[in-house]
C-alpha positions in Angstrom: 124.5 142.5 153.7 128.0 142.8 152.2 130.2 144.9 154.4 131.8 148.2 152.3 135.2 146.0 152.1 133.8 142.9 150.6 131.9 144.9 147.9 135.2 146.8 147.3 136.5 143.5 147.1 134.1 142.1 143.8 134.2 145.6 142.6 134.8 145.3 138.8 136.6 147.2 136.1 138.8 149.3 138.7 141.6 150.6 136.3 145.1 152.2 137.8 149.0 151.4 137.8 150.4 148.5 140.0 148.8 148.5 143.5 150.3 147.6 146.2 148.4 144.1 145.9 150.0 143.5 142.6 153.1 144.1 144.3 152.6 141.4 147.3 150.4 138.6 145.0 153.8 138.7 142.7 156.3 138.4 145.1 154.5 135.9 147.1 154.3 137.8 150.4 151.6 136.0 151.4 151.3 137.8 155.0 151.2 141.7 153.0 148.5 140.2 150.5 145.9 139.7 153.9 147.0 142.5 155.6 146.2 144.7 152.6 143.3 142.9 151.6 141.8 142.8 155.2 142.2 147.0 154.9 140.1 147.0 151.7 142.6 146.6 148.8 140.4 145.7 145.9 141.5 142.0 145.0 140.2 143.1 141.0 142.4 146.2 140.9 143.5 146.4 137.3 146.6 148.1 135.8 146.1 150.2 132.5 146.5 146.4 130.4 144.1 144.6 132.4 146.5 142.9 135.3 145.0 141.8 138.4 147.0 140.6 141.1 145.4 136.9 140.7 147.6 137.3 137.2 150.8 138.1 139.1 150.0 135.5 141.6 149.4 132.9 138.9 152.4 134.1 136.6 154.9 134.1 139.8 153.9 130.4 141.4 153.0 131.8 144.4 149.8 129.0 145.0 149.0 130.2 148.3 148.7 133.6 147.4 145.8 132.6 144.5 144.0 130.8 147.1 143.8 133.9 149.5 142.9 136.1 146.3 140.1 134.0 145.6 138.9 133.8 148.8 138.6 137.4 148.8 136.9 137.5 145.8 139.5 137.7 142.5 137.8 137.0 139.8 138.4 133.8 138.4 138.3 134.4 134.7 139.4 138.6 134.1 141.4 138.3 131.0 144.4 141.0 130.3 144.8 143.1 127.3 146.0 139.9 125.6 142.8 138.0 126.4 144.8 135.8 128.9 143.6 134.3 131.7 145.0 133.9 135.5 144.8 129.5 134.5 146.7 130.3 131.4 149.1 132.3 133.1 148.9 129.2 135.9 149.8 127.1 132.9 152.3 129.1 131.5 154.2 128.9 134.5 153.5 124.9 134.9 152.1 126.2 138.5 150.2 123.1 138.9 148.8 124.3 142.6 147.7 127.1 141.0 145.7 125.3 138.2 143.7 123.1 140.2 143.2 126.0 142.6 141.5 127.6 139.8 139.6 125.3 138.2 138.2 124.0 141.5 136.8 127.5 141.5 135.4 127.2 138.2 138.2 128.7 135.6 137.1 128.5 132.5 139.5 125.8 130.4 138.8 126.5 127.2 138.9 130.5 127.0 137.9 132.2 123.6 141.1 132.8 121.2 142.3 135.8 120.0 144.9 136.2 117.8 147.7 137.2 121.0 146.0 134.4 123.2 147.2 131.0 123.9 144.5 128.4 125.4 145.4 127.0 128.9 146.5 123.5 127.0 148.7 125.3 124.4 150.3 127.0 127.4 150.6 124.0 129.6 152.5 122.3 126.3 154.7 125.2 125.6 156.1 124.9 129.1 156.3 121.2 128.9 154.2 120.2 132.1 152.7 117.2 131.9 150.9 117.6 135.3 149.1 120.8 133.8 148.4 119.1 130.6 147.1 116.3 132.8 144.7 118.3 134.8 143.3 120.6 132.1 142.4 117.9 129.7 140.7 116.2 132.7 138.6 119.2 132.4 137.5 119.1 128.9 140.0 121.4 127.3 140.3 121.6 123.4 142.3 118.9 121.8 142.2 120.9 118.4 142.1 124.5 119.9 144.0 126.6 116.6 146.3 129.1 118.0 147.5 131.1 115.4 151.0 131.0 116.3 151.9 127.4 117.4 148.6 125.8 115.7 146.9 123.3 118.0 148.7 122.1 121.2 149.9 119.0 119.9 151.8 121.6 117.2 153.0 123.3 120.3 154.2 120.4 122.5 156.3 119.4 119.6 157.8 122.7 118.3 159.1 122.7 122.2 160.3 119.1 121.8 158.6 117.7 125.3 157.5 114.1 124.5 155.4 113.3 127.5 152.9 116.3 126.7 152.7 115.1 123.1 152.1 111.4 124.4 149.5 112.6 127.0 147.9 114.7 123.8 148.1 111.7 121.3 146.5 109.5 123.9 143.7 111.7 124.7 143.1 111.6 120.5 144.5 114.6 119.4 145.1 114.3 115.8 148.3 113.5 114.7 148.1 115.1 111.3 146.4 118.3 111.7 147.8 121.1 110.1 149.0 124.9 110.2 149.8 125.9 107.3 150.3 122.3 106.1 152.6 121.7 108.7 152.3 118.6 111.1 153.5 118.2 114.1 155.9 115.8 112.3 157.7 119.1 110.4 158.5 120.4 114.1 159.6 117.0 115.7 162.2 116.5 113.0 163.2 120.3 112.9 164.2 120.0 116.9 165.8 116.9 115.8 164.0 115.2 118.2 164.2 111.1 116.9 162.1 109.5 120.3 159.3 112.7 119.1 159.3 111.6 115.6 159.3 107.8 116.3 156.2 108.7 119.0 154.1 110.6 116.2 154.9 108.0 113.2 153.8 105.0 115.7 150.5 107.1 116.1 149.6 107.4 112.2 152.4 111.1 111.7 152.6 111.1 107.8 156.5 111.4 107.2 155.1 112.3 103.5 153.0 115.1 104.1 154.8 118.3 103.0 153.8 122.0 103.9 153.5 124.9 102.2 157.3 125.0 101.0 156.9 121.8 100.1 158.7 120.3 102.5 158.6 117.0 103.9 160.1 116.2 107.7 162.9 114.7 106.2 164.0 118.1 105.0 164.2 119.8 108.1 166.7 117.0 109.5 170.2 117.4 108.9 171.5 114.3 106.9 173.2 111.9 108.6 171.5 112.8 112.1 169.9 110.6 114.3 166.3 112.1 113.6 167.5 112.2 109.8 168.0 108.3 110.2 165.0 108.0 112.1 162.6 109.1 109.1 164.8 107.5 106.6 164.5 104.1 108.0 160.6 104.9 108.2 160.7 106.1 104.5 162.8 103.0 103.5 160.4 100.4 105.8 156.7 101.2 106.0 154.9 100.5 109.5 153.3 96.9 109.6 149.9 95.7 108.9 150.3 95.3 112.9 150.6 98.8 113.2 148.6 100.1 110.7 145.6 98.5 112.3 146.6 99.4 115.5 146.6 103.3 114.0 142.9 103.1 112.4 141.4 101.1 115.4 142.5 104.3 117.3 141.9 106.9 114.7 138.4 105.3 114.4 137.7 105.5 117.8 139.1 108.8 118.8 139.0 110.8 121.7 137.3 107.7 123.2 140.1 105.0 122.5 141.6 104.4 126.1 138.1 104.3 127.7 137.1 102.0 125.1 140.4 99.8 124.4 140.6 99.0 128.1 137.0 97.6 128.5 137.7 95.4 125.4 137.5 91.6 126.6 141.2 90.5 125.5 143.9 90.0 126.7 146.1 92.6 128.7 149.2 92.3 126.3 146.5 93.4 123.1 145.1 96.2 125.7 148.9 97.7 126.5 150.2 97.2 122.8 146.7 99.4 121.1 146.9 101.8 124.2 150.8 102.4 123.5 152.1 100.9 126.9 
């Protein structure tokens, strides 16, 4: 039988201001959080918009401090007034201890959106790491998941200009072309003025055509004469090469299954690199 602490511990829905938990799990003082917990601190002590201390833990990189949380019992998946998540607070704060801590405990990666929430991928591409992006995609998480801010995380990796995210996103088979709004991923590359982003989405199939709801193309949202202005301009001027085009609709045919296919292909290791990007 669970003793009077540990079901204190699991109990859920108990509502007040910041504990004194919430206190220790965000400044990391990893020695208070035990001694509080081991006097029977509830570890799913809410405040009045839904903010456990696993959240502060998660939001503050304090690693050490979510592991002891969950060990006592946090609940893995409580989601604030916002609908977040501690793993897309983990994210959000590219606390990449934290996010395999979490889902190793069974953190749900692809959390149901609501119009103020942000899925663990779109977080982990707004903050630009790569090792989040990594480890949440290795767990299934949406390629296409519509937030209604950014649009889907490819949208968001670009509108933050971090390249590697955006590669690690276009490998996996994100589509290049999806939309919000009419708006590619394209539209925010060239507005950060971002040449190495636009050149990345273009050599994945990025229309530099495609115009949004202003009617807009990329182009437009360069300033003339700029590098990423050039960029698109010498794309608009030279279209990509039968080389490249097939390259694009080998992997737009295959999908979210291209590198585990491409690689398997019996040819040569230069063909393998060049379709897989290398």
């Amino acid at each position: 039988m669970d003793s009077p602490a540990t079901v204190k511990h699991l109990t859920q829905g108990f509502w007040s201001e910041r504990t004194p938990l919430h206190d220790a799990a965000s400044l990391g003082q990893l020695a208070q959080l035990q001694q509080l917990i081991d006097g029977g601190a509830s570890v799913n002590a809410s405040t009045v918009d839904n903010i456990t201390p696993l959240h502060d833990a998660c939001i503050q990189d304090h690693p050490q401090c979510v592991c002891v949380l969950l060990d006592a019992g946090a609940q893995v998946d409580v989601r604030n007034i916002h609908g977040s998540t501690p793993l897309c607070h983990a994210c959000a704060a590219g606390s990449v201890e934290s996010v395999k801590l979490l889902l190793e405990r069974g953190a749900s990666v692809n959390p149901s959106l609501t119009a103020l929430t942000a899925s663990p991928l779109h977080e982990a591409c707004i903050c630009g790491n790569s090792e989040c992006v990594k480890l949440v995609l290795s767990k299934g998480a949406l390629l296409e998941a519509f937030d209604i801010h950014f649009g889907t995380p490819l949208h968001a990796a670009c509108s933050k200009a971090h390249l590697e995210c955006a590669l690690l996103l276009l490998n996996a088979g994100a589509r290049v072309n999806a939309t919000k709004f009419h708006e590619t991923a394209l539209h925010h590359a060239a507005r950060m003025g971002e040449p190495d982003l636009i050149e990345l989405l273009v050599e994945f199939g990025g229309d530099i055509n495609v115009r949004d709801n202003l009617g807009h193309k990329p182009i437009d949202y360069t300033i003339p004469g700029s590098s990423s202005y050039l960029c698109l301009q010498q794309y608009e001027s030279c279209p990509l090469s039968l080389q490249q085009l097939s390259r694009i609709a080998l992997r737009t045919v295959l999908g979210t299954r291209a590198l585990q296919v491409i690689t398997k292909l019996n040819i040569s290791q230069r063909l393998i690199s060049y379709l897989c990007y290398r």
